[in-house]
Backbone as CSV, one residue per row, in Angstrom:
resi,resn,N_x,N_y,N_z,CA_x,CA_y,CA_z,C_x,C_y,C_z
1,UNK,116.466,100.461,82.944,116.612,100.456,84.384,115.669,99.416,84.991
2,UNK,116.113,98.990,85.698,115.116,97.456,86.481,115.416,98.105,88.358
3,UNK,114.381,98.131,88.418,114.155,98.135,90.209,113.149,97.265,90.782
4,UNK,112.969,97.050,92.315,112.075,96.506,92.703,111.504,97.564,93.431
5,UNK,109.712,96.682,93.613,108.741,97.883,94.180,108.379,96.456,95.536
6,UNK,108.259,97.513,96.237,107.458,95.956,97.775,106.654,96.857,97.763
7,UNK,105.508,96.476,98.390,104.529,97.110,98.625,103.662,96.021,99.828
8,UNK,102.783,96.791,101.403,102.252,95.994,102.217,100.793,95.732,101.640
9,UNK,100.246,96.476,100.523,99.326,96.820,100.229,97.989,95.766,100.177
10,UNK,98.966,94.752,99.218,97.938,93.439,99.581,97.645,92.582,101.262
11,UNK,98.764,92.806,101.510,98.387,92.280,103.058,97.573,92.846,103.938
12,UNK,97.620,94.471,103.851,96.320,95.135,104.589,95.059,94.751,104.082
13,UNK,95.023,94.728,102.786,93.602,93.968,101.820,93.480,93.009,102.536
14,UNK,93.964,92.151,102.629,93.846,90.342,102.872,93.414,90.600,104.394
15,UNK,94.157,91.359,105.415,93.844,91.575,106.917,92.327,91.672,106.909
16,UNK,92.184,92.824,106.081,90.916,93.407,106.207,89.513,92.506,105.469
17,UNK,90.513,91.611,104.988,88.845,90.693,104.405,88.949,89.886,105.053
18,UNK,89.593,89.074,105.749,90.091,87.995,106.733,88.936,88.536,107.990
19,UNK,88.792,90.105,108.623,88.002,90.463,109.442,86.652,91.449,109.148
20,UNK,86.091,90.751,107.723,85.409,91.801,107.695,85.319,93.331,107.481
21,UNK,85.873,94.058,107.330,86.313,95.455,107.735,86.890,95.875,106.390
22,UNK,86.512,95.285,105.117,86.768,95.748,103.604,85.731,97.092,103.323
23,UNK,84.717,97.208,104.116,84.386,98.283,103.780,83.988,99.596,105.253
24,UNK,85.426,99.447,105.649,85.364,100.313,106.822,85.975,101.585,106.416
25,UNK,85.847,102.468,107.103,85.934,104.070,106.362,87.630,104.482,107.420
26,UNK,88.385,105.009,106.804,89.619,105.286,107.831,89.337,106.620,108.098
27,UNK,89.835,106.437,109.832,89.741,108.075,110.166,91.448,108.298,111.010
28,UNK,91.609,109.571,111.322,92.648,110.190,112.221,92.709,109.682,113.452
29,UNK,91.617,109.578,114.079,91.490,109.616,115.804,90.155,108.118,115.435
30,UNK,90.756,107.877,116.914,90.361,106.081,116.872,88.787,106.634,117.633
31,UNK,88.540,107.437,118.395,87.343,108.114,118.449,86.960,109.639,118.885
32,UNK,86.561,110.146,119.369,86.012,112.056,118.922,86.881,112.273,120.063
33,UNK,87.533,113.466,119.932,88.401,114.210,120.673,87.807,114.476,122.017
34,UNK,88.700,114.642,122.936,87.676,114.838,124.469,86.542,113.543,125.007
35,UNK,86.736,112.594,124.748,86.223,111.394,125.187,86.966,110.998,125.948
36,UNK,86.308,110.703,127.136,86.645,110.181,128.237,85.963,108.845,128.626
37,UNK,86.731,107.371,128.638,86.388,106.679,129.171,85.914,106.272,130.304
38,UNK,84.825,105.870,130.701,84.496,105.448,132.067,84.383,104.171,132.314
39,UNK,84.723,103.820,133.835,84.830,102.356,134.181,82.853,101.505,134.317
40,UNK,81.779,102.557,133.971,80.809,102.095,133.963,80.374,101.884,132.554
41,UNK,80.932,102.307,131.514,81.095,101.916,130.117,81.467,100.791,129.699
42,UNK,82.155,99.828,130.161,82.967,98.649,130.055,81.349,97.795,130.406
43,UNK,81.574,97.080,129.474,80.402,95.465,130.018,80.775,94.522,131.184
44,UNK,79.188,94.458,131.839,79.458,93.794,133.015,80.083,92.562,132.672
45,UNK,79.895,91.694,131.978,80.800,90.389,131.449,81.789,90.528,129.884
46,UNK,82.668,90.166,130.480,83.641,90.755,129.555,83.252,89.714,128.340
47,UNK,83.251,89.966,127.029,82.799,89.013,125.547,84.338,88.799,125.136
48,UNK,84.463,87.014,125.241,85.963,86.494,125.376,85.943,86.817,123.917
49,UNK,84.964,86.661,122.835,85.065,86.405,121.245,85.141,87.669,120.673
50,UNK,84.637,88.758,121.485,85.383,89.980,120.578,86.663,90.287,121.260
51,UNK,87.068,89.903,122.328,88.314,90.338,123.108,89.087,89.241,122.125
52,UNK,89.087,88.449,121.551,89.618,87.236,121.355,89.940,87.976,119.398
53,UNK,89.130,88.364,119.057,89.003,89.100,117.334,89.579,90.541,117.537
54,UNK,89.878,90.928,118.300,90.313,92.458,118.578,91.722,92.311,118.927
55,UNK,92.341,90.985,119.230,93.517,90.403,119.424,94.318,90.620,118.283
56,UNK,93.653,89.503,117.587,93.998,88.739,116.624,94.500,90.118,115.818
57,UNK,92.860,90.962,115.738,93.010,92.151,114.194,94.512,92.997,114.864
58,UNK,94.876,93.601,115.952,96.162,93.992,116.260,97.114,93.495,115.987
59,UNK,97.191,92.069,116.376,98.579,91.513,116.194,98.507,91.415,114.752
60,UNK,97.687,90.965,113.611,98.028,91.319,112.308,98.702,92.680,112.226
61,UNK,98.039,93.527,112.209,98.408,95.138,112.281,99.769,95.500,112.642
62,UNK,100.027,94.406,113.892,101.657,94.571,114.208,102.371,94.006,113.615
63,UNK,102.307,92.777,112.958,102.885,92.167,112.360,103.116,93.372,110.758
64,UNK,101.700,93.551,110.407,102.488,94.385,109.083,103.377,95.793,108.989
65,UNK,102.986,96.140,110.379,103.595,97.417,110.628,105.502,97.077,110.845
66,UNK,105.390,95.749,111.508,106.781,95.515,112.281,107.686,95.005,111.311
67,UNK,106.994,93.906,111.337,108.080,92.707,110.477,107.725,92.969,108.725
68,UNK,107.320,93.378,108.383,107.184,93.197,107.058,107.953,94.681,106.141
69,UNK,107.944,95.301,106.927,109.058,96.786,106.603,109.942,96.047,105.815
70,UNK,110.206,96.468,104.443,111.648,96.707,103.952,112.986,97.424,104.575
C-alpha cells in the first residue's frame, strides 16, 4: 500500500525559529481568564517594531492555518 502523509509540522518549526519563539511553552487561553483590558495599559507611544513583528508572526499563522490545509 503507498499513501501520502502532508504534514504543517515543519512550517510551524521554521515560523517559530524565524521569530524566536522555539522555546515558547503552548497554552489554552492567550492570557488568565477574567482579564480585563484597560485603555491605561496600552503604551503611551505605540512601538512600530513590535506592532510591525506581531504582524508578520499572525499573518504566518494565517497563512499556515489557511492556505496550506490539504
Amino acid at each position: 500500500d503507498s499513501y501520502t502523509h502532508l504534514s504543517q509540522a515543519s512550517l510551524a518549526r521554521d515560523i517559530l525559529a524565524r521569530h524566536d519563539m522555539t522555546d515558547c511553552n503552548p497554552c489554552k487561553l492567550p492570557m488568565e481568564p477574567g482579564r480585563h483590558l484597560l485603555y491605561s495599559d496600552r503604551p503611551a507611544v505605540p512601538d512600530v517594531l513590535r506592532r510591525q513583528k506581531y504582524q508578520e508572526i499572525v499573518g504566518a499563522l494565517q497563512y499556515l492555518c489557511t492556505w496550506t490545509r490539504p
